[in-house]
N, C-alpha and C positions, 0 to 999 in steps of 0.2 A: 371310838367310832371313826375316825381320823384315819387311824391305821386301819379298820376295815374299808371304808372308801375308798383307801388310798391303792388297797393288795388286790382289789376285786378284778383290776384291768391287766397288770403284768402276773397275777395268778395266771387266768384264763391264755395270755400268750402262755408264758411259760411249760405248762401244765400240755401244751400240744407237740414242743420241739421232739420228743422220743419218736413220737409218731408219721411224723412227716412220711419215713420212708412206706410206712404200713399203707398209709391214707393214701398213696397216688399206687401202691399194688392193689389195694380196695376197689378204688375208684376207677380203675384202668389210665392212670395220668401218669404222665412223665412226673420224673422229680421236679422238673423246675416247675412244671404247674402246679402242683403240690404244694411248693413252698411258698404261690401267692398266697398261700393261709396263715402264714407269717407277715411277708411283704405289705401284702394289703390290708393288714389287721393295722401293722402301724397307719398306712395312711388314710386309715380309717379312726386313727387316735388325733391324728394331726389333721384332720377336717373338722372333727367333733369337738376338739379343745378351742376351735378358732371362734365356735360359736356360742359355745358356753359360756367362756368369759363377758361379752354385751349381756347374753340372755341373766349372769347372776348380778349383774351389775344393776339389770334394770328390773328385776320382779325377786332377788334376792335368790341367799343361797341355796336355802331350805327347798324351794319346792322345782328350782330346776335338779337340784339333785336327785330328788324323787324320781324325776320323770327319766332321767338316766339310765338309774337303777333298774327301774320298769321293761324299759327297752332292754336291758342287757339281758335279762331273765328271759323277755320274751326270744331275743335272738338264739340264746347257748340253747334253750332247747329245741328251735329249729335248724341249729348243728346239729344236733344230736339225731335227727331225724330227715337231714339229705341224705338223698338218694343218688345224687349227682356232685362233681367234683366243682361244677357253676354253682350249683346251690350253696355247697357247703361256701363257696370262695364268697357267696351274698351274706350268709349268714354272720360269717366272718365280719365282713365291715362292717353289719349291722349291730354288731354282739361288742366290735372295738369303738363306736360310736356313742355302745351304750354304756360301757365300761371307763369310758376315757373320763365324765362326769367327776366321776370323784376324783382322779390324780388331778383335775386344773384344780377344781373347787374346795379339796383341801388346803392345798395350798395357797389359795385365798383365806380360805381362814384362819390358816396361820398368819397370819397379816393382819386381817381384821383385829382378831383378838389381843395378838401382841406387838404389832409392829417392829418395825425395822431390826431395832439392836436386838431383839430377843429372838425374833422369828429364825435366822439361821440354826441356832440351838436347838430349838425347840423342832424345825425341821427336820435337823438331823435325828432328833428319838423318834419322829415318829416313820422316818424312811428306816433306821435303823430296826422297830419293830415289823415294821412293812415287809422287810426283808426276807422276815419269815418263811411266806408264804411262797413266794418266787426261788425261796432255795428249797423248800421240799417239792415244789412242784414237778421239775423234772423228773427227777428219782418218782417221785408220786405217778404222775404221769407213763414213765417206761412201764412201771409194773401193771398197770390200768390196763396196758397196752398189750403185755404180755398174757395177760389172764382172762380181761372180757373185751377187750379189743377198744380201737381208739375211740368209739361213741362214749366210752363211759367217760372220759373226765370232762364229755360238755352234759352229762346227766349230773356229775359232780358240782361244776361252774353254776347251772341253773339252779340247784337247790340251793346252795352256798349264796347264792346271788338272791336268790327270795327271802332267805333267813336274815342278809346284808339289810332288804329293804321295806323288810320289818319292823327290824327294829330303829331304824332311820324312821318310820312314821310317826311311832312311840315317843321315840327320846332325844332327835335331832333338836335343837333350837337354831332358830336365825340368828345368824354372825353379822351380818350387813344390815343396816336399817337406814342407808339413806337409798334414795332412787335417782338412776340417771335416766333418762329419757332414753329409749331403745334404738340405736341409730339406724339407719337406712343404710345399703349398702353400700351407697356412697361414702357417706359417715364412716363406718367403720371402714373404708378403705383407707379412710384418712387417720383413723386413729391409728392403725397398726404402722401408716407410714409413717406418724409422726415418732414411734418408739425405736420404728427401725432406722428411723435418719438419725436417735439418738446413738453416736458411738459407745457412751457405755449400757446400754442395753445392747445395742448388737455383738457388741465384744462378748459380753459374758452371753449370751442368750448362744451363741457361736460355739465358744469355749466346751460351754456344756455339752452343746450339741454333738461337737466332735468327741469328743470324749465318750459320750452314751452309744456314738457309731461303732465303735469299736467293741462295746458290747454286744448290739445288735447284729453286727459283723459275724462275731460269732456267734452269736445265738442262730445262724443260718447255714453258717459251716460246719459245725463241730459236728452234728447228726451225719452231714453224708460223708467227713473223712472218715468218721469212728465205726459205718454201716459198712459202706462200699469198699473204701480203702483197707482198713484195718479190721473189718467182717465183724463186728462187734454188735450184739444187739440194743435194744431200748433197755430193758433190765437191766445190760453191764453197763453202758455209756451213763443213762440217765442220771445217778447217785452221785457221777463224777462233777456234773453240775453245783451240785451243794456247795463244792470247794470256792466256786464263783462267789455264791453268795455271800459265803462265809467271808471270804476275803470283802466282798461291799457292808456285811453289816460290822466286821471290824472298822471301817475306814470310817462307817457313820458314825459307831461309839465314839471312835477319837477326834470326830468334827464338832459330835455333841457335848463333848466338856472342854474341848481346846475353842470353838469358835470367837467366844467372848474374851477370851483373855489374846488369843494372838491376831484374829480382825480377818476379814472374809478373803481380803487381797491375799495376801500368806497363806492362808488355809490353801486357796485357790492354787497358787502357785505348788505348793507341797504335793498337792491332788494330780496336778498335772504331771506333773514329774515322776509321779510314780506310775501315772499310766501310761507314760512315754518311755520307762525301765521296763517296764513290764513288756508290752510289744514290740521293743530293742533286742528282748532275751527272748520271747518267743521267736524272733525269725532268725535269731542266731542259733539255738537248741534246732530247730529242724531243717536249718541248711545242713548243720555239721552232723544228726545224725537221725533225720526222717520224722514224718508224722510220727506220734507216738503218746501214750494218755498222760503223761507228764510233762513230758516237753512243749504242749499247748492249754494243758488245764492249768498246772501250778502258774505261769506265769502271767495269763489270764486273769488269776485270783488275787495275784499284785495289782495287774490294771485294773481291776473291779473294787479293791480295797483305794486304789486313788480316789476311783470313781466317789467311792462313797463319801470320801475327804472332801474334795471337790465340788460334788455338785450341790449338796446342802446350799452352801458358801455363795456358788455361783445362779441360784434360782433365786435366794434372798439377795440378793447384790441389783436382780436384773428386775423381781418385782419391785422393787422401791425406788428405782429410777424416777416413778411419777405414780405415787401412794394413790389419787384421784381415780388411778384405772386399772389398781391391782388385780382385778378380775382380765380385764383384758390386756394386758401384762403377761399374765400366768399362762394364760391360754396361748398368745401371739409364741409364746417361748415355749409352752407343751407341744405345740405345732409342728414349732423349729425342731426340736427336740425327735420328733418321731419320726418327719417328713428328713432329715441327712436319716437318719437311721435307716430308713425303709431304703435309702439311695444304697446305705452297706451294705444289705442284702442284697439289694437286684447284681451290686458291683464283686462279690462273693458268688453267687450263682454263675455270675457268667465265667469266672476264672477256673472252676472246678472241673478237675481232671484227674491225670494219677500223681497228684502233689498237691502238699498242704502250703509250701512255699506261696505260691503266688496269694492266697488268701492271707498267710500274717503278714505281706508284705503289704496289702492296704490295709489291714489293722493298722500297722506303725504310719502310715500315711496319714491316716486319722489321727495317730493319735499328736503326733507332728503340727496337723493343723490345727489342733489344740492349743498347742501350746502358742503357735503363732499368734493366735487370736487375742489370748490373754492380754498380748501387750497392748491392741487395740482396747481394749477394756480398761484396763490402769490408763492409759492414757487420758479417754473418755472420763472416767472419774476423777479424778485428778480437775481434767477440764471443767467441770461441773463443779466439783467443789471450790474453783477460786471467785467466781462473783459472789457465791451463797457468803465464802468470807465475810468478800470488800463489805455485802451488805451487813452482815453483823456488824 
């Protein structure tokens, strides 16, 4: 169930990228308005995860999930049925609002249920099953696109998304069973600043973050180099997507049975490294010889294969900073997490030209400041672990 919670909100992006360029010839919109249905779908994940985390802290996890699930159903099929390219961009945040529910909330209850030493592992299978769903979705997606046009994969989302919240009524149990008292706005102003003055929360919460940019990055570009530039439609570009996945659900296999034996730091480190190889060789492959579907897919599929090393490692590192507020934890960091992301797209749209250059060249930017951040993080832990010592 985990991993259905988890795939319901990067299906639904996912499953739109082929279409972008169809949706703004539909709708009569430029492509950059078009691609708010990307952009603002994240910061409609990172408003939505900011609130979740209080709301499952204090009436549990069980039934705000539910309520999520509800809203996303109602949203995708009010995608499916604008008429307008503002409707659709409403229905959008309404549908990543409702979708987001499960990426915070499962990953609270990985925590809940196993804690600290276990939950990176255990994270990693289920991002790794998760995975699934976000590498057929593109390929899935193009041809939807090419056959009955882009409404169908939110007539796809909406059923998928009822069938999700189903069986979540049936067979969900509550993972949390203490109650915190539901803050005020204030409150929670105070608790997300108390996580973010901690250096190893913001390290890793950072880390991650840059590094998920550089997916989202492309996940904004690759459609209009491989359409406009290289004339390529939703059918042939979309399947090339999978390679991405492929490459993240290898990286999460190898974080789900290395995690516990080599420790989140290393994992962490290894993650980075590889998505900072990876967006090295992508802007070295197309300075020396052009956009082209290998010279930005395969090497993407190295930095998505980090990613998946990585961030397991660095979401478990960043909720157990302070176990009391794993819910709001998860959420303050699914936030971070979507809200740089949304910034690589807006920062991707605006470079887009007749070159694919300037776009992997903030990739590697990102992924740069990945790696920067890490040290802030090790630092931060480190700091934290020497009083917990003394006191032992």
């Amino acid at each position: 169930m985990l991993v259905a919670f988890t795939a319901i909100g990067p299906l639904a992006l996912n499953l739109l990228v082929p279409s972008v360029p169809g949706i703004a010839a539909d709708l009569d919109a430029s492509y950059a308005t078009a691609q708010l249905t990307l952009t603002l779908y994240l910061v409609g994940i990172a408003a939505g995860q900011l609130l979740y985390g209080p709301l499952s802290d204090r009436f549990g996890r069980r039934p705000v999930l539910l309520a999520g699930l509800a809203a996303f159903v109602a949203a995708s099929a009010a995608s499916a049925l604008a008429g307008s390219i503002g409707m659709l961009i409403g229905a959008r945040i309404a549908q990543a609002v409702g979708g987001c529910a499960g990426m915070v909330l499962s990953r609270a209850m990985v925590h809940d249920v196993y804690g600290r030493e276990r939950s990176a592992s255990v994270l990693a299978y289920v991002v790794m099953a998760m995975a699934v769903a976000p590498a057929v979705a593109p390929a899935l997606g193009g041809f939807l696109d090419a056959w009955f046009g882009w409404r169908a994969g939110f007539y796809l989302t909406s059923a998928l998304g009822a069938l999700v919240l189903v069986w979540a009524v049936f067979r969900l149990p509550e993972t949390y069973h203490e109650r915190r008292a539901l803050p005020d706005a204030l409150s929670m102003l105070r608790g997300f600043g108390g996580l973010l003055s901690s250096r190893a929360f913001l390290g890793f919460a950072l880390t991650t973050s840059f590094a998920s940019a550089v997916y989202f990055g492309f996940l904004a570009g690759a459609p209009y180099v491989m359409d406009t530039l290289l004339g390529l439609g939703p059918e042939t570009y979309g399947p090339l997507f999978v390679l991405i996945s492929l490459g993240y659900m290898a990286g999460s296999f190898f974080a789900a049975r290395m995690s516990v034996r080599m420790g989140p730091e290393r994992m962490l480190v290894l993650g980075t490294l590889m998505g900072l190889g990876g967006t090295v060789l992508m802007v070295a492959l197309t300075a020396l010889f052009g956009a082209g579907q290998w010279s930005l897919f395969l090497p993407m599929a190295l930095a998505a294969a980090g990613n998946g090393v990585g961030n397991p490692n660095g979401v478990a590192a960043a909720i157990s900073v302070d176990p009391r507020a794993a819910g709001t934890a998860s959420g303050l960091l699914g936030a971070l997490q979507m809200g740089v992301g949304a910034i690589a797209t807006v920062m991707v749209g605006a470079v887009q030209g007749s070159s694919a250059l300037p776009m992997t060249l903030i990739l590697l930017g990102f992924a740069i400041a990945s790696l920067m951040t890490l040290a802030l993080a090790v630092r931060g832990r480190r700091a934290q672990a020497r009083p917990l010592a003394a006191a032992d």
